[in-house]
KEFIKOL-6288 format. One record per residue (C-alpha): x, y, z negated; residue number from 1. Coordinates in Angstrom, 3 decimals, always signed. Each point is the difference from the previous one (the first is absolute). Layout:
<rs>
R          x          y          z   seq
R          X          Y          Z   NUM
...
</rs>
This chain:
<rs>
R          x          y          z   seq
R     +4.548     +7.126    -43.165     1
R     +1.038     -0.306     +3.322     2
R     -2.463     -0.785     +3.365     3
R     +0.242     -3.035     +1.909     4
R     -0.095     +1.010     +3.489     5
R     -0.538     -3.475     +1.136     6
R     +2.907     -2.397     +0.855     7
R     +2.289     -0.485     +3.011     8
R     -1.716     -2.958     +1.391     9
R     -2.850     +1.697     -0.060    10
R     +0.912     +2.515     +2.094    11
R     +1.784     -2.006     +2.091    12
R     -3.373     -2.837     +0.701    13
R     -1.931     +3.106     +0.863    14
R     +2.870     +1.236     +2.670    15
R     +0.007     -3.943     +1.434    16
R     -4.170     +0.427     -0.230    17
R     -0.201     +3.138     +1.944    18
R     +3.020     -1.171     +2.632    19
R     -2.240     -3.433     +0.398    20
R     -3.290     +2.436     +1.107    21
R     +2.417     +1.864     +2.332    22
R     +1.140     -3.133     +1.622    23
R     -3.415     -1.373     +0.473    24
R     -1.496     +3.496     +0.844    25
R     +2.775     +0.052     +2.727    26
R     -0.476     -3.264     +1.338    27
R     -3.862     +0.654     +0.278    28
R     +1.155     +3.024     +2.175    29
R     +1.882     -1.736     +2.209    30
R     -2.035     -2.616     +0.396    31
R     -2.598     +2.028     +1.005    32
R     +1.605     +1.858     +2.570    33
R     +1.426     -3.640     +0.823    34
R     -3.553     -0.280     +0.940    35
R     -0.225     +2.921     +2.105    36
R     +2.908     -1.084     +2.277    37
R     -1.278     -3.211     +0.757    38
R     -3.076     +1.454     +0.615    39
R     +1.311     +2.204     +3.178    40
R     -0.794     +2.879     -2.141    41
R     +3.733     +0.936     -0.906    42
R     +3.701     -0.346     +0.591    43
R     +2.700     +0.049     -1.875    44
R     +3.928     -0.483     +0.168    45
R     +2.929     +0.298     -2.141    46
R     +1.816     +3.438     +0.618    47
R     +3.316     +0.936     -0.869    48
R     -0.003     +1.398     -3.227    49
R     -1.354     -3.640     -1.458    50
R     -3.363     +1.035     -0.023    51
R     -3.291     -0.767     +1.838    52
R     -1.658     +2.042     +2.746    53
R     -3.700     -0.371     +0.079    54
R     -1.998     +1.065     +3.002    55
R     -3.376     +0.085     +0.354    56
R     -2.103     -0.317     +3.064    57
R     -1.857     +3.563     -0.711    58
R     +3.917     +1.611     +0.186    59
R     +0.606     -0.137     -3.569    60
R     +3.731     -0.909     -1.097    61
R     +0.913     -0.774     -3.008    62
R     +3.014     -1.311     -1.943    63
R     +0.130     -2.632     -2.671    64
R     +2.853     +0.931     -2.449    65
R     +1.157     -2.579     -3.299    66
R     -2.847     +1.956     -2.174    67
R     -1.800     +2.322     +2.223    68
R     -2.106     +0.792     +3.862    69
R     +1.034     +3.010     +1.347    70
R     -2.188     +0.936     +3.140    71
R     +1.978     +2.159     +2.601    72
R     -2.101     +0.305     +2.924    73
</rs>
């Protein structure tokens, strides 16, 4: 007798689940270092390649990709 290995939509509502934690996971992110800008504690501008640039007032840069933080300096 053959295994079910669980149907399509099944699969596919726990893909949709796990993008829906990414998306609020991300926003949470950003909202937080939303939060440090306004604050004085941080900059940040749009650089060529799309992405963010993140600077920090202790020298720290970072940039804010689609789905990750890279921190270059």
């Amino acid at each position: 007798m053959a295994r079910s290995h669980g149907s399509v939509t099944d699969g596919t509502a726990r893909t949709t689940a796990a993008s829906n934690r990414a998306q609020e996971a991300k926003s949470q992110v950003m909202a937080a270092i939303g939060e440090l800008v306004d604050e004085g504690k941080a900059e940040w501008n749009h650089i060529a390649t799309g992405e963010i640039e993140l600077r920090l007032l202790n020298g720290e840069v970072f940039v804010l990709g689609e789905v990750s933080v890279t921190r270059v300096a």
